[in-house]
Residue, then its C-alpha position, 0 to 999 in steps of 0.5 A: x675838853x670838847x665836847x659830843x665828840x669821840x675818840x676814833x680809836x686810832x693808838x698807831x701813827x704812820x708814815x706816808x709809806x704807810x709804815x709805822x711810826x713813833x707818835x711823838x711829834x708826828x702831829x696825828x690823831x694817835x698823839x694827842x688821842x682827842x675826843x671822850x675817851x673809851x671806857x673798858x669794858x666798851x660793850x656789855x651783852x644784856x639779855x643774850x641778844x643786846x649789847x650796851x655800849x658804855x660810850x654813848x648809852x646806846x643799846x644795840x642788837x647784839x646780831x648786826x645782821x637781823x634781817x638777814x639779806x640786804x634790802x633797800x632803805x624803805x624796806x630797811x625802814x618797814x623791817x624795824x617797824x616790824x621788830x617793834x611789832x613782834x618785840x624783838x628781844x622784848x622791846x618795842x622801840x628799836x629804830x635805825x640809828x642816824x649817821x652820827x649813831x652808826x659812826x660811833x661803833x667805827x674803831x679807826x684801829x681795826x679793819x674787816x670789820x672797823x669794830x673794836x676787837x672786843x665786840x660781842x656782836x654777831x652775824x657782823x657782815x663786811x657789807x654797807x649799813x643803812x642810816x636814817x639820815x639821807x643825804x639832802x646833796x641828793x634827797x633820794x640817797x640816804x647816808x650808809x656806811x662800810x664795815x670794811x673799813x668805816x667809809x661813809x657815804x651815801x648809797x640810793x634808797x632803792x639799793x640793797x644794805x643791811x641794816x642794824x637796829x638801835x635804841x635808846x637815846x643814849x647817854x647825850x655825848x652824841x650830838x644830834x645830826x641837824x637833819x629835820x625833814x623827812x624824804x620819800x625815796x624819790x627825794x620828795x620832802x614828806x611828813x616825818x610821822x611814823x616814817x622812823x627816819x632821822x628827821x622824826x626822831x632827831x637823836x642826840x644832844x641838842x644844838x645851842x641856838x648860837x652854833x658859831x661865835x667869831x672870838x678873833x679875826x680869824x677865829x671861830x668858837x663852836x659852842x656845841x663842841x668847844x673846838x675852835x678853828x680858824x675861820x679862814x678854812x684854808x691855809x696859806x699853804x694851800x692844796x697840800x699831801x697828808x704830811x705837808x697838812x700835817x706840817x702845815x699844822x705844826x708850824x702854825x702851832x710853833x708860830x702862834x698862840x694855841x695848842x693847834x693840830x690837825x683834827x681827826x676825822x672825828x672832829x671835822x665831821x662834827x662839823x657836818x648838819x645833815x640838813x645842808x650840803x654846799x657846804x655841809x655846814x649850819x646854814x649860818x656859819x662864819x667859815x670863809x674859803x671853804x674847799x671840797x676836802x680837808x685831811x684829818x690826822x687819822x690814818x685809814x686802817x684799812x690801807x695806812x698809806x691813806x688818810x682818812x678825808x672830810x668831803x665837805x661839799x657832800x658831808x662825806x667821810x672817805x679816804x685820800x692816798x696821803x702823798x697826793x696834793x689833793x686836800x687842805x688842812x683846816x687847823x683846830x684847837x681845843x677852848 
C-alpha cells in the first residue's frame, strides 16, 4: 500500500462526454480507489469551534473564514500571529497550513465547495485559500487554492484570499512539502524565524535521505511513498487525450508485469518538492523526458468532461478537457 498518500474522494467514473459511467474496467481513480482510506466519521467538532480531522490529525478552525474579508499573504500571516495572541479558541499555536495541508480537505467528489458533504465548517466561502508555501517558480507567489472546485495554484503575495488556520502536527500521513527557505513578498529569501511560513515549520512526515531508487531500467521506487513509476515519464504514446492515457495504461498493464494504472491527481502531486520547480521534483531525481503535463485518473467534479492535471514544470494541480491531445500519461504501481 502507498504510503503519505490520500484518497481523493472520487466513487463516480465517467466518460469523455463527461456522462457517468460503470467503473469496471474504466482504468480511473474510482476503480481502484488509491491511497489511505477515509475514516467515518471524517470530522468531529471539539469544543464548538475546532473540528479534528480523523484522516491526518489536523485540527482546524471550524469558521473557514476567521478573518473575514480577503487579504493579502503577509497580512494572512499577521492575522494568525494575531490569533495566537488572543487565544483563538483557547489555544496559541495556530498557523497557516501548507500546500499539502490545505489539499487534504479537497474531496474530488464534491464541487462548490470541494469539501465533503459532511463537514461541520462554517463560513466556508467559494473564494482562494491562502498556503504557507510559496511557489519558488516565482518566489513572490505563494501557493493558494479554490474551493470552487479544488484548483491550486499560485496567486501573488500582495493579492487578496482568505485564509484558514490550522494546528497540530497531524497524525504523519501527510508528508512534508520539501520547501525549507523562506521569501519575503517581493521573492527575497529571508530568514525563517518567526515568519509562520512553510519553510520555518516544515509540517508532515519526513523524507528518507534516499527519495528515489532505479530498481530496473525503466523503473524507479519512491521510497517515501512506495509507488513505483516508470523512469522514463513519457510513453511511447506520446501526447494523448484523457481516454487515450487512460488506454495507454491499460495496455501497458496487459503487456508487462505489474499492476500498472494511471495515478490520481493524488499521487502525481506527491511528487511535487515545494523548493524546485523545472521540474517540481527532488533536485536528484532519475526521471528522464519529463514533459509539462501529465492527466491523472481523476475526474474534475466541478465540469466531468475535464480531468484533473499535474503541471509538472510549476508544480500546479489544474484541470485539462479530456478530448484534447494536450498531456502525457506517467504510468505508476503500487510496491
Amino acid at each position: 500500500m502507498s504510503r503519505h498518500i490520500i484518497n481523493t474522494g472520487q466513487q463516480d467514473c465517467f466518460d469523455e462526454t463527461g456522462k457517468r459511467i460503470s467503473c469496471t474496467g474504466s482504468g480511473q481513480d474510482a476503480e481502484f480507489r488509491p491511497g489511505a482510506p477515509w475514516p467515518t466519521p471524517r470530522f468531529s467538532v471539539m469544543e464548538e469551534c475546532l473540528v479534528q480531522d480523523h484522516l491526518t490529525g489536523l485540527i482546524w478552525s471550524r469558521d473557514a473564514n476567521p478573518g473575514e474579508f480577503p487579504c493579502t499573504w503577509q497580512e494572512a500571516l499577521h492575522a494568525i500571529n494575531r490569533l495566537n495572541d488572543e487565544r483563538y479558541c483557547g489555544y496559541q499555536d495556530w498557523r497557516l497550513p501548507n500546500r499539502r495541508e490545505l489539499r487534504s480537505l479537497m474531496d474530488y467528489q464534491t464541487r462548490k465547495p470541494s469539501l465533503p458533504r459532511d463537514h461541520p465548517f462554517l463560513h466556508v466561502f467559494i473564494h482562494w485559500y491562502w498556503s504557507s508555501t510559496t511557489a519558488v517558480i516565482h518566489p513572490g507567489y505563494a501557493w493558494y487554492l479554490h474551493l470552487e472546485g479544488a484548483r491550486m495554484f499560485y496567486g501573488k503575495k500582495s493579492q487578496e484570499a482568505l485564509f484558514w488556520p490550522v494546528r497540530g502536527l497531524g497524525n504523519g500521513i501527510l508528508a512534508a512539502t520539501g520547501q525549507k527557505q523562506c521569501y519575503a513578498v517581493d521573492g527575497k529569501i529571508i530568514p525563517c524565524s518567526q515568519s509562520g511560513q512553510d519553510g520555518e515549520r516544515q509540517c508532515g512526515a519526513f523524507w528518507p535521505s534516499l527519495r528515489f531508487s532505479i530498481i530496473e531500467d525503466n523503473l524507479v521506487r519512491d521510497h517515501l511513498t512506495g509507488l513505483i513509476w516508470q523512469r522514463q515519464a513519457t510513453v511511447e504514446a506520446g501526447r494523448v487525450c484523457w481516454q487515450g492515457a487512460l488506454e495507454t495504461v491499460k495496455e501497458l498493464r496487459a503487456s508487462q508485469p505489474g499492476n500498472w494504472r494511471l495515478p490520481t491527481i493524488n499521487e502525481l502531486e506527491s511528487l511535487v518538492e515545494a523548493a524546485c520547480h523545472s521540474p517540481a521534483l527532488p533536485a536528484n531525481h532519475p526521471f528522464v523526458d519529463m514533459q509539462e503535463g501529465y492527466w491523472s485518473s481523476t475526474t474534475s467534479s466541478f465540469e466531468t468532461d475535464w480531468a484533473w492535471v499535474l503541471y509538472i514544470e510549476k508544480g500546479a494541480c489544474g484541470v485539462g478537457y479530456k478530448p484534447d491531445t494536450t498531456f502525457y500519461a506517467w504510468p505508476v504501481m503500487n510496491d
